[in-house]
C-alpha positions in Angstrom: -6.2 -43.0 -42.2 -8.1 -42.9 -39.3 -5.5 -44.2 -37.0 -3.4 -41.4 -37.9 -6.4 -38.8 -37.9 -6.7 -39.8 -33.9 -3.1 -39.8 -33.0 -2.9 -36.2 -34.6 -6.4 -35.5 -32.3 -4.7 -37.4 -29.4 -2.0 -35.0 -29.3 -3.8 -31.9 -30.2 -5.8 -33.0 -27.0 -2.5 -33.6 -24.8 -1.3 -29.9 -26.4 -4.2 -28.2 -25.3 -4.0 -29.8 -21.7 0.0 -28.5 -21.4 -1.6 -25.4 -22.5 -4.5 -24.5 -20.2 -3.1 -26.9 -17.3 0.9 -27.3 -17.8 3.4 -25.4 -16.2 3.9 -22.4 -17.6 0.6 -22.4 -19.4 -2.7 -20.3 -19.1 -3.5 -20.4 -15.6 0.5 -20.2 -15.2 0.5 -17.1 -17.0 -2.7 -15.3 -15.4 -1.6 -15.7 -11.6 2.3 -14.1 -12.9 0.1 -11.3 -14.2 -1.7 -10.7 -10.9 1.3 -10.9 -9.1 3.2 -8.2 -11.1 -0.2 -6.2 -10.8 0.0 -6.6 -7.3 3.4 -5.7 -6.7 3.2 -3.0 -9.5 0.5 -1.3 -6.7 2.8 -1.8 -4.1 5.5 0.0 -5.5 3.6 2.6 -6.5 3.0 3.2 -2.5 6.2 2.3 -1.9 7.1 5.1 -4.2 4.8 7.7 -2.8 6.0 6.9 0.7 9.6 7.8 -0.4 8.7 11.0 -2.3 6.6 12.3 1.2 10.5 11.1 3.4 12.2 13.1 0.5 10.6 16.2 1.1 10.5 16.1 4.8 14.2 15.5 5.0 14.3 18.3 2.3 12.1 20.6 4.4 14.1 19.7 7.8 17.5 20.9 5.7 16.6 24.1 4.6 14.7 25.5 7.4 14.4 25.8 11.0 10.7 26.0 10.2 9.8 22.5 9.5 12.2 21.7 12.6 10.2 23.7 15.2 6.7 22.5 13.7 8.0 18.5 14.7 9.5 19.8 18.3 6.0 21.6 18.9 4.0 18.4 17.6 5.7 15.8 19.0 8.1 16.9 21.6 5.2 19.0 23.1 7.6 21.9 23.0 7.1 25.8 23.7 8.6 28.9 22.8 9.9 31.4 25.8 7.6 33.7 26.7 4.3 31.1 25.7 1.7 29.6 27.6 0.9 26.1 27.1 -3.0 25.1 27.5 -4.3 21.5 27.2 -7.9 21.1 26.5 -9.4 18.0 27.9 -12.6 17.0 27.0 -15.0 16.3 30.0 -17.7 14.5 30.6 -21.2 14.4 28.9 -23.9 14.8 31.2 -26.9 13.0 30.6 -30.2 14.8 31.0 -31.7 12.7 33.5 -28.9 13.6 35.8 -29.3 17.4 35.5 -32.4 17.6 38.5 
């Protein structure tokens, strides 16, 4: 009786081990949970990101608003009859140099 009662411990032992250590088992599991949470999050960015290109295509379709807002922004482009001033900062002067 007792060589059977460790033999069935013996394997409950080697069980638990596969369990918590094996592949496929708790520590397995866990990291293939963090993963998907990770890559869940990116998607959802991924997502946003594609919804914000979606409406700016949309917005560049049906208007020659959104068009003449991106020439003036990153073209540097002006309408006829405008006067284009750049504002550069200057210097600071420091009040020691000021006598």
């Amino acid at each position: 009786m007792r060589v059977l009662l460790a033999i069935l411990l013996l394997v409950l032992i080697l069980l638990q081990m596969k369990m918590w250590f094996g592949e496929g088992g708790f520590r397995d599991v866990r990291r293939l949970e963090q993963r998907v949470e990770e890559q869940s999050l990116e998607n959802e960015s991924l997502a946003q990101r594609n919804r914000e290109l979606q409406a700016e295509v949309e917005d560049l379709r049906q208007g020659l608003e959104a068009v003449e807002e991106r020439a003036r922004s990153e073209l540097g482009l002006i309408k006829e009859n405008e006067e284009f001033y750049q504002v550069v900062p200057g210097q600071k002067i420091k009040p020691d140099d000021t006598e």
